[in-house]
Backbone as CSV, one residue per row, in Angstrom:
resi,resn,N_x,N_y,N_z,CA_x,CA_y,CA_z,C_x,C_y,C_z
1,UNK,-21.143,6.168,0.717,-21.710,5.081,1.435,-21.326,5.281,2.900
2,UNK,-22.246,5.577,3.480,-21.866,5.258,5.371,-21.697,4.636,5.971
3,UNK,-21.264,4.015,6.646,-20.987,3.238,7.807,-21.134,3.531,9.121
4,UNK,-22.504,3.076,9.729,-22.855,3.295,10.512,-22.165,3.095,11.831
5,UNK,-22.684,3.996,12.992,-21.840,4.176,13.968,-21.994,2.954,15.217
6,UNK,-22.692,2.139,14.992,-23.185,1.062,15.615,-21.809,0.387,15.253
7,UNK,-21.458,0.166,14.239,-20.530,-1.127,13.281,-19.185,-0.470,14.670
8,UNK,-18.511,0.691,14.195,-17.870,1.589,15.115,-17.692,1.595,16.260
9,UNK,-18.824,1.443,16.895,-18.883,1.385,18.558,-17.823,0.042,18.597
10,UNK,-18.055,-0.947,18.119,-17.069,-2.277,18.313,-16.021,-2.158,18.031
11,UNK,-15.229,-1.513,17.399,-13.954,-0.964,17.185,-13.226,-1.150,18.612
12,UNK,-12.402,-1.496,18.566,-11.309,-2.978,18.045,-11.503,-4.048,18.883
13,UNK,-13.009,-4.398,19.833,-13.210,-5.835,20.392,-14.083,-6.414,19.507
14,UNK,-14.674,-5.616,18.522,-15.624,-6.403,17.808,-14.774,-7.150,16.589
15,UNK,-14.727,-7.813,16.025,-13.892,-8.186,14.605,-15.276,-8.209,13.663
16,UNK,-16.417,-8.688,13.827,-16.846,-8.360,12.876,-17.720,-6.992,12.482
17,UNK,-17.738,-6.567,13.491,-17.939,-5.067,12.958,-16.746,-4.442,12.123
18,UNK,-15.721,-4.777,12.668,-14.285,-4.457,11.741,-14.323,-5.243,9.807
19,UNK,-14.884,-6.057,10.109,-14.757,-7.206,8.940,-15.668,-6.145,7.890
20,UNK,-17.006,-6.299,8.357,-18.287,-5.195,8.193,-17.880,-3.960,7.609
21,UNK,-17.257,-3.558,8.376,-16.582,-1.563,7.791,-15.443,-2.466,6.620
22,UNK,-14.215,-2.951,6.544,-13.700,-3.164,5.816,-14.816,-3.465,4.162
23,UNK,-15.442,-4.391,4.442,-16.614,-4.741,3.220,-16.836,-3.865,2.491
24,UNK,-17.842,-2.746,3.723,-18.406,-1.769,3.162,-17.675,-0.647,2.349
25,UNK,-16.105,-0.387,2.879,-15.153,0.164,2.299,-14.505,-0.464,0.928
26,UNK,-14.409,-1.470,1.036,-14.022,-1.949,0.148,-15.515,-2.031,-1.405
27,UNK,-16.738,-1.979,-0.682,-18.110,-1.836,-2.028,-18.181,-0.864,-2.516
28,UNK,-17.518,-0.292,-1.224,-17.818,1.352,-2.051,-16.840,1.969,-3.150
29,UNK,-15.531,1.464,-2.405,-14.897,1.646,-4.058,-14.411,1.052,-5.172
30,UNK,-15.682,-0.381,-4.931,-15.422,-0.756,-6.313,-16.855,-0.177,-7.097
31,UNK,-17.528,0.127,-6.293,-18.831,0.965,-7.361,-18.528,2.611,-7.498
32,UNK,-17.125,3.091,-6.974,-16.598,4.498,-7.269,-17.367,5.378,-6.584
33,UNK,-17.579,4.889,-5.365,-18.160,5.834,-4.061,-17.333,6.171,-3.358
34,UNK,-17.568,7.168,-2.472,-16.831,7.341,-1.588,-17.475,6.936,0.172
35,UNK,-16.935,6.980,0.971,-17.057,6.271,2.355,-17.124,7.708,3.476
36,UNK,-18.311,7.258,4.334,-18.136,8.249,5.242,-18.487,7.501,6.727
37,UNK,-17.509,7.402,7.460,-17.900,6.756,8.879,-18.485,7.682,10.201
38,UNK,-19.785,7.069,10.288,-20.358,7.998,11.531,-20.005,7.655,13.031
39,UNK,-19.577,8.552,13.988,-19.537,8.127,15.857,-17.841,7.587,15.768
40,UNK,-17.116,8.552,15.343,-15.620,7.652,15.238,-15.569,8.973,16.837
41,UNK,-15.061,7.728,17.632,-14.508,9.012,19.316,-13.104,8.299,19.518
42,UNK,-12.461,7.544,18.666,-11.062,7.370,19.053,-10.012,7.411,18.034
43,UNK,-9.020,7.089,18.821,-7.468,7.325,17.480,-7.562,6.035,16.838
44,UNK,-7.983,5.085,17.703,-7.418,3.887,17.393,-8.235,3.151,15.873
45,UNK,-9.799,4.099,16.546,-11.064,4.143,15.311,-10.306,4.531,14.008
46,UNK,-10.019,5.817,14.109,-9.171,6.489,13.201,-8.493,5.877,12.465
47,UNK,-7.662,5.141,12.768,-6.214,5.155,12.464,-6.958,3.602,11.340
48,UNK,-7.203,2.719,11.947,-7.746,1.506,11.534,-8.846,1.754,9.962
49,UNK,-9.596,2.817,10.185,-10.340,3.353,9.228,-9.481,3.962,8.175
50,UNK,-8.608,4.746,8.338,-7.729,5.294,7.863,-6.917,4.351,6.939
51,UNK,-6.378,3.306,7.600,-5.818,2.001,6.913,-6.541,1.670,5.917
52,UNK,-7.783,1.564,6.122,-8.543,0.610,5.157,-8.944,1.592,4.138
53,UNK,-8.930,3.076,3.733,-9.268,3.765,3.374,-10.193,4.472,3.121
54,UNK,-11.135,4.579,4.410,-12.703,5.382,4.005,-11.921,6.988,3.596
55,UNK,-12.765,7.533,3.885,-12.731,8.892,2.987,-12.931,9.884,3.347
56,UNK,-14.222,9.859,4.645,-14.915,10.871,5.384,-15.098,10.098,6.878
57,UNK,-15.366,11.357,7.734,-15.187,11.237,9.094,-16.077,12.195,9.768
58,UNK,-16.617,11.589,11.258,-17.603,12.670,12.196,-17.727,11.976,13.058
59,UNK,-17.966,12.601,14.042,-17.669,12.307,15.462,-17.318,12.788,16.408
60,UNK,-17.573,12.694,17.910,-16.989,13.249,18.996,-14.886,13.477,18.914
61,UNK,-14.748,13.015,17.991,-13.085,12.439,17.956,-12.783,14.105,16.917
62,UNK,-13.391,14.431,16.606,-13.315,15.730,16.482,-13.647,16.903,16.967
63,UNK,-14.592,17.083,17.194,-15.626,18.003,18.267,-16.952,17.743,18.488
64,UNK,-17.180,17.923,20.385,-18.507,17.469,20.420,-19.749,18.451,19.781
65,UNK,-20.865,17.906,20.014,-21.865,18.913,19.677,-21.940,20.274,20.229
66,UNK,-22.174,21.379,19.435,-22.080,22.675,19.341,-23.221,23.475,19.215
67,UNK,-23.361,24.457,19.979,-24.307,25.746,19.583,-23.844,26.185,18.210
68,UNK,-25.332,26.869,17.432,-24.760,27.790,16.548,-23.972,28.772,16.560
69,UNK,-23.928,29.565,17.543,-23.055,31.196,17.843,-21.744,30.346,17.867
70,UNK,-21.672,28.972,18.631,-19.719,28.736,19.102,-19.713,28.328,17.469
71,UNK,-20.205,27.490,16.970,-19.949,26.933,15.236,-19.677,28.285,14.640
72,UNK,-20.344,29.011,14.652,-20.206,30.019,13.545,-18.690,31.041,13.992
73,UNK,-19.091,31.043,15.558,-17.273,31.423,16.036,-16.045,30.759,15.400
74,UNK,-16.618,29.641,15.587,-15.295,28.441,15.059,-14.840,28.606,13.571
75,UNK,-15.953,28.641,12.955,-16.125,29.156,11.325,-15.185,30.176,10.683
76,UNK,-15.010,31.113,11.595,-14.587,32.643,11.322,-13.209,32.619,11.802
77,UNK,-12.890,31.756,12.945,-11.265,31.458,12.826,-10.325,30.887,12.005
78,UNK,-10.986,30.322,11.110,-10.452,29.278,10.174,-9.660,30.289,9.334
C-alpha cells in the first residue's frame, strides 16, 4: 500500500497528513500488506515513518534522479 508523497510533503507541520500515513500504515498491516512511502527528502520524514513502521522507502532522501550509465555505475559498486 503507498502512501502518497503529497500526505509527506506535510511532514511534521501537517498533523493530519501525519494522522493519514499513520492510518494507512496501520490498514496495511492489518490486511498483511506491506507499506511503501513515496517523496520522503528528510531524516525527520524518515525517522517518524520508521516509528510507525512502513516498510519501504523512495525519494530524494536517498538519491536524486539518475541517468542510466550513472545507475548502472552505481549497480556494479555494490
Amino acid at each position: 500500500m503507498k502512501i502518497d508523497k503529497s500526505f509527506v510533503d506535510g511532514f511534521p507541520d501537517d498533523k493530519n497528513d501525519m494522522q493519514i500515513s499513520k492510518a494507512i500504515i496501520s490498514m496495511a498491516k492489518t490486511l498483511g500488506l506491506k507499506t511503501l512511502t513515496e517523496g520522503l527528502q528528510t531524516n525527520e520524514q524518515l525517522e517518524f515513518l520508521q516509528n510507525e513502521g512502513c516498510d519501504f522507502y523512495q525519494g530524494y532522501y536517498f538519491i536524486k534522479p539518475i541517468v542510466k550509465d550513472e545507475f548502472l555505475r552505481i549497480l556494479k559498486d555494490i
